[in-house]
C-alpha positions, -999 to +999 in steps of 0.1 A: +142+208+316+127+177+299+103+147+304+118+119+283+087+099+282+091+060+263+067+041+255+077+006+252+056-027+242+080-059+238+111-042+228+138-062+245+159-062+215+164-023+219+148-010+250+189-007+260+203+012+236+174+040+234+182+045+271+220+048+264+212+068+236+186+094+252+211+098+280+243+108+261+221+134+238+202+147+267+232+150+289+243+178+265+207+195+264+206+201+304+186+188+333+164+159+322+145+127+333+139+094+310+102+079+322+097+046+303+061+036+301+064-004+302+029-012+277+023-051+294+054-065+276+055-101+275+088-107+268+121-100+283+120-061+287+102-056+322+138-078+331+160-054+314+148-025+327+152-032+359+188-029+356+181+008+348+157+014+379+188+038+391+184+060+360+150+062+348+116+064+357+099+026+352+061+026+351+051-007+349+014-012+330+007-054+332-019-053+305-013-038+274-033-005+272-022+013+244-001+040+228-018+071+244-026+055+272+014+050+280+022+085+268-007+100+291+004+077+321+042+094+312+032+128+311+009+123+341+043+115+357+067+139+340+080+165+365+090+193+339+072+216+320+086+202+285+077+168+273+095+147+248+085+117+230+102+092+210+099+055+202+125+023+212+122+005+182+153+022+163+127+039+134+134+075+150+172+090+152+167+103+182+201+121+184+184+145+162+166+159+192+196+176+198+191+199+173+149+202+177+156+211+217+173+243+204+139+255+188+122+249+219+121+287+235+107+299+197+084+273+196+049+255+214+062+220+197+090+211+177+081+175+153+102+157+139+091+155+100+099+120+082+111+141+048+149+137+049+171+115+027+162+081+041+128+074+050+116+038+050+079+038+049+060+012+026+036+017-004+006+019+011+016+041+042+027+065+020-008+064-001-028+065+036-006+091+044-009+115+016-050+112+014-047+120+052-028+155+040-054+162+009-083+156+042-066+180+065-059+208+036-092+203+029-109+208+064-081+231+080-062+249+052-028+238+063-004+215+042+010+190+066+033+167+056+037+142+091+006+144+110+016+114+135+056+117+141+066+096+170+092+122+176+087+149+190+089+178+220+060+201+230+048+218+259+030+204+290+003+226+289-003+215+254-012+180+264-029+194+296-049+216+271-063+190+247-064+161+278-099+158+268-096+148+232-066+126+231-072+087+228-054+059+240-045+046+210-016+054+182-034+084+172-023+104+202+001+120+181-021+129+150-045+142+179-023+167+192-006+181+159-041+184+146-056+206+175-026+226+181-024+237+144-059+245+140-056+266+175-029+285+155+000+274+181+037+275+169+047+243+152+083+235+142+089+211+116+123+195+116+133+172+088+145+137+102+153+103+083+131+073+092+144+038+096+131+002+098+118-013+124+139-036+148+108-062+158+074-070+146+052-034+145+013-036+164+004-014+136-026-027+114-027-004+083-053-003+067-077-001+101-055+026+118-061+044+083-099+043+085-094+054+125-069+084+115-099+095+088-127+091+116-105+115+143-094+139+116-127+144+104-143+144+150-119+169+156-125+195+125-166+190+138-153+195+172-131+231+158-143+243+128-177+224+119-187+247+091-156+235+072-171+205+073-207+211+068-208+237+041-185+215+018-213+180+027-239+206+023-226+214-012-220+179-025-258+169-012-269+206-034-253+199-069-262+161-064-297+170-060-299+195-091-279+167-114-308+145-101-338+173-108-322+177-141-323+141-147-360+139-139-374+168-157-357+154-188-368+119-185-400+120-166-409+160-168-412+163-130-387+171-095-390+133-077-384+124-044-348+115-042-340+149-060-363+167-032-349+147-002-313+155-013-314+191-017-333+187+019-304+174+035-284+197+024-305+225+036-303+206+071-262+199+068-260+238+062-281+247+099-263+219+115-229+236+106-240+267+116-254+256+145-224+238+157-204+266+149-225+291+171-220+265+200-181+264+192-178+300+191-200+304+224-174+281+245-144+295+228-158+328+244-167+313+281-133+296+280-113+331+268-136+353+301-121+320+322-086+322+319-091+366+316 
C-alpha cells in the first residue's frame, strides 16, 4: 500500500497526464492513494485539479513554500506506510515504478538512478553533480551516482526518522539518501532514463550547487565528524610544515603563520573527536530508547 505524494508548482501543461499516468501503473501495484501537494501555483493548475478532487488527495499551499516543504506536508498526509515520490513535469518515467515497487519488501528505499540510455542533463549539472559524488566518497566511503533522484519509494519511518534534518527546499531528496546510506539502511538503485522538462524549471544551478555542498558537508559533521575533521586537520598539518620549511630556509626561524596553522589543526583534530564522542553518546541513548 502506497502514498503517491506530487508535488506540483505551475504545471498546468502536465499536472493531467501524471495523474492518468500514476493511476494506470499503480492500479497494477495494489491499494494506493495519489496526494498532490499544490506548491502556490499561479497559473491554471489549482483549476485543473479540481476536476480530480474525486481521485486524489488535493492539498492546496497559496504561497509557494518549497520542495520539501510540499513533500513533508504529503507525507504528513499519506495514510500508508510506503511513500512514493515523483515529479509532474514529464523528466521522470514514472511507469518505471512499476518495476522499483517489486524491490520494495527487499528493500528500506528503492531510487530511481538517472544512468540509463537517455538522460538529458546539461553540462554543468553533470560537472556539479560528479564533484558532489567525489565529496560524498570522500566523507562517507560510498560511490553514489544520483544523490537527489526525484523518483523514488521508501519507507515512512524513514522520513519520520530523519524529520529533523530534512529542509524545505529541493534538497529534501539529497537529504534523505545521504542519512540513510550513512545509517547503513538498504538502498536499491534502479537505472531510469531522464527526460526534458515540459515548462520553465525553479532550479538555479549554480546556488543549489553551493547549497547541496553546504548540506553534504552539515550532515557528515552531524554523522561521522571525524571524517571530516581529521582530513581539515591534515590539510591545516602539511600546510603548516611546507610553511615552517619555507621559513627556516628563508629567514632561519618557525613564524607565526606556520605556528598558528599547525595550531588549528591541533584544534580541528579535538573538535572531531569531540564531536564524535557526543555522536556516539546519543547514538547509544537513542539505541537503550527504542530497546
Amino acid at each position: 500500500m502506497i502514498s503517491v505524494i506530487l508535488p506540483v508548482y505551475n504545471e498546468e501543461h502536465c499536472i493531467a497526464g501524471a495523474i492518468e499516468t500514476i493511476t494506470r501503473v499503480f492500479s497494477q501495484i495494489g491499494p494506493y492513494e495519489i496526494i498532490v501537494v499544490n506548491d502556490g501555483s499561479t497559473d491554471g493548475t489549482r483549476d485543473i485539479l479540481r476536476r480530480y478532487k474525486d481521485r486524489v488527495i488535493v492539498i492546496d499551499q497559496l504561497v509557494n513554500r518549497g520542495y520539501g516543504y510540499s513533500l513533508k506536508a504529503g507525507i504528513r498526509r499519506a495514510s500508508f506506510d510506503w511513500i512514493c515520490i515523483t515529479d509532474a513535469d514529464g523528466t521522470y518515467p514514472i511507469d518505471a515504478l512499476y518495476e522499483m515497487a517489486q524491490k520494495m519488501g527487499d528493500y528500506d528505499m528503492v531510487v530511481g538512478e538517472r544512468s540509463g540510455c537517455r538522460v538529458c542533463v546539461g553540462l554543468f549539472n553533470r560537472c556539479g553533480k560528479f564533484v558532489l559524488r567525489v565529496l560524498v566518497y570522500m566523507l562517507a566511503g560510498k560511490w553514489i551516482k544520483d544523490l537527489n533522484s526525484g523518483l523514488r519509494i521508501f519507507k515512512k519511518e524513514l522520513a519520520l526518522k530523519y524529520w529533523h534534518l530534512l529542509p524545505d527546499g529541493f534538497s529534501f531528496t539529497t537529504t534523505i539518501t545521504l542519512a540513510s546510506t550513512i545509517d547503513r539502511h538498504k538502498i536499491y538503485f534502479h537505472s531510469i532514463n531522464y527526460f526534458k522538462r515540459v515548462g520553465k524549471s525553479s532550479i538555479n544551478p549554480f546556488i543549489d550547487f553551493i547549497g547541496f555542498v553546504n548540506l553534504i558537508v552539515r550532515i557528515m559533521v552531524f554523522f561521522k565528524p571525524l571524517n571530516v575533521f581529521i582530513p581539515l586537520s591534515l590539510l591545516f598539518f602539511i600546510i603548516s610544515l611546507l610553511r615552517s620549511v619555507r621559513d627556516i630556509l628563508t629567514v632561519n626561524y618557525i613564524g607565526n603563520t606556520a605556528l598558528m596553522l599547525f595550531v588549528l589543526s591541533i584544534q580541528s583534530f579535538f573538535f572531531g573527536l569531540i564531536a564524535e564522542l557526543i555522536v556516539n553518546k546519543f547514538k547509544r541513548f537513542d539505541e537503550a530508547n527504542k530497546s
